[in-house]
C-alpha positions as CSV (number, residue, x, y, z in Angstrom):
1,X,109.4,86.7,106.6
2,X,109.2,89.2,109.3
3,X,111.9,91.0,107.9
4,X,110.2,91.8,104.4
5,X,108.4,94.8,104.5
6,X,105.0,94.7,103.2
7,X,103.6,96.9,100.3
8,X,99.9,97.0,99.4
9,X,98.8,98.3,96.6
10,X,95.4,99.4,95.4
11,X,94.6,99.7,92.4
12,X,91.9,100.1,89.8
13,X,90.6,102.2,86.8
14,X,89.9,105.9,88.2
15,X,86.8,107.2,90.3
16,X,86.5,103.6,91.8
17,X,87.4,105.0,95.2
18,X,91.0,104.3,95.5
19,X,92.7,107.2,97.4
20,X,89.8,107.0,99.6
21,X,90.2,103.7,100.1
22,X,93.8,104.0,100.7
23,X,93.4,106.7,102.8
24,X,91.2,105.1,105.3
25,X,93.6,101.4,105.4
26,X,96.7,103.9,105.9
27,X,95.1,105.1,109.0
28,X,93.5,101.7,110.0
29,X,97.4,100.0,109.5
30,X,98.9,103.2,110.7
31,X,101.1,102.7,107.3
32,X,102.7,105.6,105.2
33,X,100.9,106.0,102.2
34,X,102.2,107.3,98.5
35,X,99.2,108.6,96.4
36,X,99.8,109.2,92.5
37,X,97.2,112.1,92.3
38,X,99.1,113.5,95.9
39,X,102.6,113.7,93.6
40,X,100.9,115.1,90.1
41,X,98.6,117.8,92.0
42,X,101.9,118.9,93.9
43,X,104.0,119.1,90.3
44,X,100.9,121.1,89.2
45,X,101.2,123.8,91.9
46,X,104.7,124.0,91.9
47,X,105.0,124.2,87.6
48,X,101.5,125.4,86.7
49,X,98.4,124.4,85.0
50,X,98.4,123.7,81.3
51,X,96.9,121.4,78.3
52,X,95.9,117.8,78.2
53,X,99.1,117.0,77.1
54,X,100.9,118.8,79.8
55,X,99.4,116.7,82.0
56,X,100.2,113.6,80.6
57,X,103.7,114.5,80.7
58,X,103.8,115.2,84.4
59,X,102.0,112.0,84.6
60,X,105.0,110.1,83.7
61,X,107.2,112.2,85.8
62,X,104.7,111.6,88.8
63,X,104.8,107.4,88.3
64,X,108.7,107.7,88.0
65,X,109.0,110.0,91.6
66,X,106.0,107.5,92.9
67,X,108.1,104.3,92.1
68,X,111.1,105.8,94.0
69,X,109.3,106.8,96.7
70,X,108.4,103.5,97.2
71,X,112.0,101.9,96.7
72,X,113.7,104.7,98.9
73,X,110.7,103.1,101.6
74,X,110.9,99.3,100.9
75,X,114.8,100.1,100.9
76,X,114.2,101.0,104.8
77,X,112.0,97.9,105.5
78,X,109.2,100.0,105.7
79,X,106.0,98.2,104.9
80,X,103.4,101.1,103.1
81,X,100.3,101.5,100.8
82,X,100.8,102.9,97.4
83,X,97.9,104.0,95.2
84,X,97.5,104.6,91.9
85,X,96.1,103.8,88.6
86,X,98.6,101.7,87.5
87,X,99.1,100.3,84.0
88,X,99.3,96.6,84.1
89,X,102.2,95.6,81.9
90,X,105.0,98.5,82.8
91,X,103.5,98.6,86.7
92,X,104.3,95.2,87.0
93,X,108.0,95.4,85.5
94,X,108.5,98.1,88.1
95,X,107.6,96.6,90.9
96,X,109.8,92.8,89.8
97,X,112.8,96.0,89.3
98,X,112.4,97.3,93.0
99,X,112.0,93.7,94.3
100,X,114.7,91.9,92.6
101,X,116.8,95.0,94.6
102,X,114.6,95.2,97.4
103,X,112.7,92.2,98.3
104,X,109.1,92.5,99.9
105,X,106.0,91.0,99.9
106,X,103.0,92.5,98.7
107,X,99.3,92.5,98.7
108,X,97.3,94.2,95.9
109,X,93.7,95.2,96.1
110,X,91.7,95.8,92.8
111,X,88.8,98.0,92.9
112,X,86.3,97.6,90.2
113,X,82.9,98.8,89.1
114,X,80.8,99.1,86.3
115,X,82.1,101.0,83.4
116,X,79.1,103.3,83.1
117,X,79.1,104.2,86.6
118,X,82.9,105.5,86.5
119,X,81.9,107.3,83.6
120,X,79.0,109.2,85.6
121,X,81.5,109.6,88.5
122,X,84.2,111.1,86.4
123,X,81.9,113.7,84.8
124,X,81.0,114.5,88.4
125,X,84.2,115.0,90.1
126,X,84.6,117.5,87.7
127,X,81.4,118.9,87.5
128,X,81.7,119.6,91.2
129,X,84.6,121.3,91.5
130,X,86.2,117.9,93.6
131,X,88.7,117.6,91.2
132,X,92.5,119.2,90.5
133,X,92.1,121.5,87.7
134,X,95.9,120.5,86.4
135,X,93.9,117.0,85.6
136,X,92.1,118.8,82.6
137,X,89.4,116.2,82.8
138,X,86.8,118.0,80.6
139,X,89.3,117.7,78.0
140,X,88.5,113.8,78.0
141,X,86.7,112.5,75.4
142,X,84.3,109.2,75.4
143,X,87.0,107.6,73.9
144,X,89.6,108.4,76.5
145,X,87.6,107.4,78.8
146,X,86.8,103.7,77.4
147,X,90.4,103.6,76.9
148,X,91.6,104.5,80.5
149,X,89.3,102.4,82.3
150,X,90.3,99.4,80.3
151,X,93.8,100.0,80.9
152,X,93.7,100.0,84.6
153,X,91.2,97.1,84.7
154,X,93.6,93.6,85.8
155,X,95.7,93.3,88.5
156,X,99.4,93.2,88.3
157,X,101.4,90.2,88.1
158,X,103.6,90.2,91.3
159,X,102.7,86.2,92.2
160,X,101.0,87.8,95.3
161,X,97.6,87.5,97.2
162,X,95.3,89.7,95.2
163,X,92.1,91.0,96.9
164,X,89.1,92.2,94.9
165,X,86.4,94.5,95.7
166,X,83.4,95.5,93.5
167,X,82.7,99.2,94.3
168,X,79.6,100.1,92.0
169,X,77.7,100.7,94.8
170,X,80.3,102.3,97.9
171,X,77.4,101.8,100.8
172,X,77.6,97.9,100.1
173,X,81.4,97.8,100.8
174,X,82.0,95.7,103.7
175,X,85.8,97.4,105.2
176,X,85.5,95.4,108.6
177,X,85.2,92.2,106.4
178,X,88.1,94.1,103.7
179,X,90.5,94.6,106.6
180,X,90.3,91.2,108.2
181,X,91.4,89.9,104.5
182,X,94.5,92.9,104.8
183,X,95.2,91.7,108.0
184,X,95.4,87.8,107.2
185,X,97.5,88.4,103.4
186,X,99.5,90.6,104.5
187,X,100.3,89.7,108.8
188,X,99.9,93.2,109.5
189,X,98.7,94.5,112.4
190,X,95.1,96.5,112.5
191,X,95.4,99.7,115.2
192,X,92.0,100.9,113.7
193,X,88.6,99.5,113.0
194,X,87.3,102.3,110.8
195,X,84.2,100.5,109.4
């Protein structure tokens, strides 16, 4: 068991807090971490800014270079985080694909929230300038949006402990009590209490 590396991954529909999250555990577990939005906003600097549909297309080329990140990092028997919005059906034949080469053992935490909530947050990531402007999200449409944040909604199914955490309201998070739960699924070690 020792030998396995650990991956967590977190999960969730967009704007429920996700790279932050997984920014803060990959500092509290002193773990690499692979973001999606890190990969795409990097293919967007380095082949430009277009359409909506431009950016769906370096979407996919993003979750391909993501999922061999990880395998190049599981390969190693390197435990790591790995964040993104992932797709519940083609997500979870990835990850049986890398294991069935690679084995590890994962952990996967699901952020949710309220649908009308992610909604307001979306519109104001953008509004506020904190957003990528390769992600062309004032291109999105009600629809889209209803669409993508049902997508992303369930975990994936990897026969592993999933952890869920409700995110509608960030200040009632508990991440002491959140990393304890890391710490006991997943036998890794906790360098930082960040709470």
């Amino acid at each position: 068991m020792a030998d396995r590396p650990t991956l967590v991954i977190v999960t969730g529909a967009p704007c429920t807090g996700k790279t932050t999250l997984a920014r803060r555990l990959a500092t509290a577990f002193r773990l690499p971490l692979i973001e999606k939005d890190g990969v795409k906003e990097t293919l967007f600097d380095t082949l430009g800014v277009r359409d909506r549909a431009w950016s769906r297309e370096l979407g996919r080329a993003t979750l391909a270079l993501l999922f061999y990140f990880v395998e190049t990092q599981v390969a190693a028997g390197q435990s790591l985080i790995v964040e993104s919005n992932f797709y519940v059906e083609p997500a979870t034949a990835q990850f049986r694909a890398i294991r069935a080469r690679h084995d590890f053992a994962s952990t996967q935490i699901l952020l949710q929230c309220e649908p009308h909530v992610l909604a307001e947050r979306f519109r104001q990531r953008w509004a506020t300038g904190n957003r990528h402007p390769g992600h062309v999200d004032d291109q999105a449409s009600a629809a889209d949006l209803a669409a993508l944040f049902a997508r992303n909604a369930g975990a994936l199914a990897l026969d592993d402990p999933v952890i869920q955490l409700d995110t509608t309201d960030f200040a009632r998070v508990d991440y002491a009590a959140l990393d304890v739960q890391i710490a006991t699924a997943t036998g890794l070690r906790r360098y930082q209490n960040l709470a």
